[in-house]
N, C-alpha and C positions, 0 to 999 in steps of 0.2 A: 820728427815733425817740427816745424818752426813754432817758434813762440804766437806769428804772430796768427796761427789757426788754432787756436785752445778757445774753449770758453770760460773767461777769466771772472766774467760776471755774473752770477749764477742768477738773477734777477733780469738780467739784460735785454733787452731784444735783439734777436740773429738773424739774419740773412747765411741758408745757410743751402748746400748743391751737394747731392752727392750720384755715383754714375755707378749702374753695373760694367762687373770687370771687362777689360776691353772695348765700353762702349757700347755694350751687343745690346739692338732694339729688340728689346723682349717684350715691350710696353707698345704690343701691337694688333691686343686681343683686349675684350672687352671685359672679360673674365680678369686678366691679371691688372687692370685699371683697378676696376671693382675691390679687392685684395688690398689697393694701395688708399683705397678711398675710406674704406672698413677699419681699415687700418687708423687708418686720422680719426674718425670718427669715435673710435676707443681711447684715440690717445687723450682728446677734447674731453672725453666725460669720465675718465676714468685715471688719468694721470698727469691732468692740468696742464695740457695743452694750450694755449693761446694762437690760434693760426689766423695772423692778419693778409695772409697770400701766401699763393701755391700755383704749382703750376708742375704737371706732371708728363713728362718729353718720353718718346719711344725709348730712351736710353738713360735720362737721367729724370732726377725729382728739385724742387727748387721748393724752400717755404721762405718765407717771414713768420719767425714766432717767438715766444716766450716761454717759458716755463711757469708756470706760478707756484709750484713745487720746490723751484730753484735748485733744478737738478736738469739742465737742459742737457748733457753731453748724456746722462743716463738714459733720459727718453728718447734721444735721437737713436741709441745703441739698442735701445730695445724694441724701437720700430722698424730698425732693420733688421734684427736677428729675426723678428714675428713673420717679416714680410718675405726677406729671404726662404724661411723653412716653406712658407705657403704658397708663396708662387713657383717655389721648386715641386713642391704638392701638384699644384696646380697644371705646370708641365706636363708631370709624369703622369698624369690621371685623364688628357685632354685628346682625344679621339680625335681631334682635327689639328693637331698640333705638328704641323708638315718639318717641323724644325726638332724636332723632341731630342732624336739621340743628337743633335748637332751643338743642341742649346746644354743640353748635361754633362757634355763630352769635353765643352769648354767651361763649364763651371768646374768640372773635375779637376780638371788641367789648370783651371785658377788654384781650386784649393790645394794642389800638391806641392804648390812653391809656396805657399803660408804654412807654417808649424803649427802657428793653432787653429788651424780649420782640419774638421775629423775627413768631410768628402766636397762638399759642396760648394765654394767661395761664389756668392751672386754680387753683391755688391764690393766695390775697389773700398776699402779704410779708414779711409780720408773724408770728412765732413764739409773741412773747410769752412767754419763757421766766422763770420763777419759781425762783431757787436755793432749796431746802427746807433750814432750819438745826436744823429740832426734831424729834423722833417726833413732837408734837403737829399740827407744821405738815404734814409728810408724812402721816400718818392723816387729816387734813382732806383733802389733795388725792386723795388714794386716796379717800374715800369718796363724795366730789365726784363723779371720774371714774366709778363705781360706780354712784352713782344718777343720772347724766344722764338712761339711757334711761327712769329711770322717773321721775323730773321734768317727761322730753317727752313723755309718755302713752306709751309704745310699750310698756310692759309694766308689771306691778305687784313683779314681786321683780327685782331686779338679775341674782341667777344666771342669768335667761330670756332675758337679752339676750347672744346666739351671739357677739358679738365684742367681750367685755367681759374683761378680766382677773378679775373678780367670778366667774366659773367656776372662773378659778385655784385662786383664794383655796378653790374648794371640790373642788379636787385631780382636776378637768377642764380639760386639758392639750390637746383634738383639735382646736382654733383655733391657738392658738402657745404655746408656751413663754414663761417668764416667769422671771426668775433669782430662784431661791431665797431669797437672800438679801432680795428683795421681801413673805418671809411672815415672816420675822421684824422687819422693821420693823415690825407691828402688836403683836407680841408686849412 
């Protein structure tokens, strides 16, 4: 991996995108949102999360955060391992899951080309973390994250997309939480 996706500043704030393997929209169920949303939720109150924006796409996840722990590559790693095992849980366990063996059969076949994955590989390994050093450069990724869903046709205003921080911003709160200190950075 190149230098220039590490996170170098353990204090920092990161703009940071990570994709299951191949792309595959697995984030097409209401159930595996929920998992990814739980997931934040624990991260926020139990291992000093800071999430100023999110935004959660059929195939990938997108935040603005910090660590206040100052250990952000640790809790990125560990919100995937949590989220990976549960929404593979979640697959195998979901009676209306019309994709089940298709969805396991290519995680399988992810994990066989990685050494250290025992069966499963959901998420590609790569972070891709971006330190933000300006309002300007963090207002770009904020807005970035914001308008994905409506870049990928899935809707025409930002607010309409249910698992966007873009609600935040307009003081709709009933997806997750967002720390404060995320609305004054546009300010």
């Amino acid at each position: 991996m190149s230098r220039k996706y590490k996170f170098h500043n353990k204090s920092g704030l990161y703009f940071v995108s990570f994709a299951t393997v191949n792309w595959i929209d697995v984030f097409t169920r209401q159930l595996y949102f929920t998992v990814l949303a739980n997931s934040v939720d624990y991260c926020r109150q139990k291992k000093g999360m800071e999430l100023y924006s999110y935004c959660f796409m059929p195939s990938h996840v997108h935040f603005v955060f910090r660590s206040a722990n100052e250990q952000p590559m640790e809790m990125i790693r560990d919100f995937k391992k949590y989220t990976s095992k549960k929404i593979i849980e979640a697959i195998e366990n979901n009676p209306q899951e019309s994709r089940k063996e298709w969805l396991l059969w290519m995680f399988e076949r992810a994990g066989k080309k990685q050494r250290n994955v025992t069966k499963y590989q959901f998420w590609q390994h790569h972070n891709m973390p971006i330190e933000l050093w300006s309002e300007k450069v963090i207002k770009q990724k904020i807005d970035y994250i914001h308008n994905n869903p409506v870049e990928s046709g899935f809707v025409t205003n930002a607010i309409d997309w249910k698992y966007s921080s873009a609600r935040n911003f307009q003081n709709d709160h009933t997806v997750l939480k967002i720390d404060e200190t995320g609305f004054m950075l546009l300010e």
